[in-house]
N, C-alpha and C positions, 0 to 999 in steps of 0.2 A: 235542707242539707247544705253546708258549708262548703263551697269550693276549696277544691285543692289549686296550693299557690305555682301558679306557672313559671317559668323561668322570668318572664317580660317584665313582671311583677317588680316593680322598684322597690329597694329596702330603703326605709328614712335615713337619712345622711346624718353626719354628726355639725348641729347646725354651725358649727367655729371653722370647720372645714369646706372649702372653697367647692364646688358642687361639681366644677366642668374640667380642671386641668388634671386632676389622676387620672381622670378616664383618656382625655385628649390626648396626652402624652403619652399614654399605655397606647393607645389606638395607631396613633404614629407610626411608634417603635416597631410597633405587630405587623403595622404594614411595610413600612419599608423592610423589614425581617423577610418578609412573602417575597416582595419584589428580587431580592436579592438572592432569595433560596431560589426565585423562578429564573436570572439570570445565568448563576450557577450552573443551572443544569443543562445547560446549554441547548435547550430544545426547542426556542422559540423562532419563527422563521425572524431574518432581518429585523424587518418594519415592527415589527411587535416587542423584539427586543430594545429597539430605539425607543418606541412608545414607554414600554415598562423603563428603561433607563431614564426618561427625564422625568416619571412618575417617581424614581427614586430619588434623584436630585432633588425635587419639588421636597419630597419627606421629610430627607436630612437638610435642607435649609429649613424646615417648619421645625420641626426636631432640635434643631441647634438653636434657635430661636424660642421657643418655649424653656430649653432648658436654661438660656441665660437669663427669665424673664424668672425664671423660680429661684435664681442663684440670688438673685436681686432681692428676692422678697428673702430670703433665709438670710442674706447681709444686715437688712435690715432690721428682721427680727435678733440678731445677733448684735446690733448697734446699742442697745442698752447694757450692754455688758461692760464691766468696767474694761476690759482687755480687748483688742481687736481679733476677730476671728476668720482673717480673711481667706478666699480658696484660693487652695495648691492646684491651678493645671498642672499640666506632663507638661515640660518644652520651657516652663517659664522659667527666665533665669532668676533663680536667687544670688543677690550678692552677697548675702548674708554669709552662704555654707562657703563662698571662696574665701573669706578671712579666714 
């Protein structure tokens, strides 16, 4: 009789797509997400809320760092284009829109 598929069960990946950085950066976000909903609530004694704050720092420096590491590879995939596709941050000055 055929086993029924459990959750654990990995589905095949589509082989051009990169195997570990969706998941890692989903994994991240979900945590530091946790951390911050558990700061919020303001219930944690002191020490644990210390604990969990630099556990959150840790994330968003990992976080902010993978995500400049996938901007990089999307530049580059964007590089054979005849036209430059560069990213808009918030904050950066365009001199462009003050003429």
């Amino acid at each position: 009789m055929p086993r029924a598929k459990t959750p654990s069960t990995k589905e095949p990946r589509d082989a051009a797509a990169p195997a570990s950085e969706p998941v890692a950066i989903d994994g991240v976000l979900r945590d530091l997400e946790r951390v911050v909903q558990e700061l919020e609530a303001g219930e944690l004694p002191l020490e644990a809320a210390l604990t969990r704050f630099e556990e959150g720092v840790r994330l968003a420096r990992q976080g902010g760092k993978m995500l400049d590491e996938l901007e990089q590879r999307v530049e580059v995939l964007l590089a054979d284009r005849d036209e430059a596709v560069p990213f808009h941050r918030p904050g950066d000055d365009d001199d462009d829109d003050a003429l």
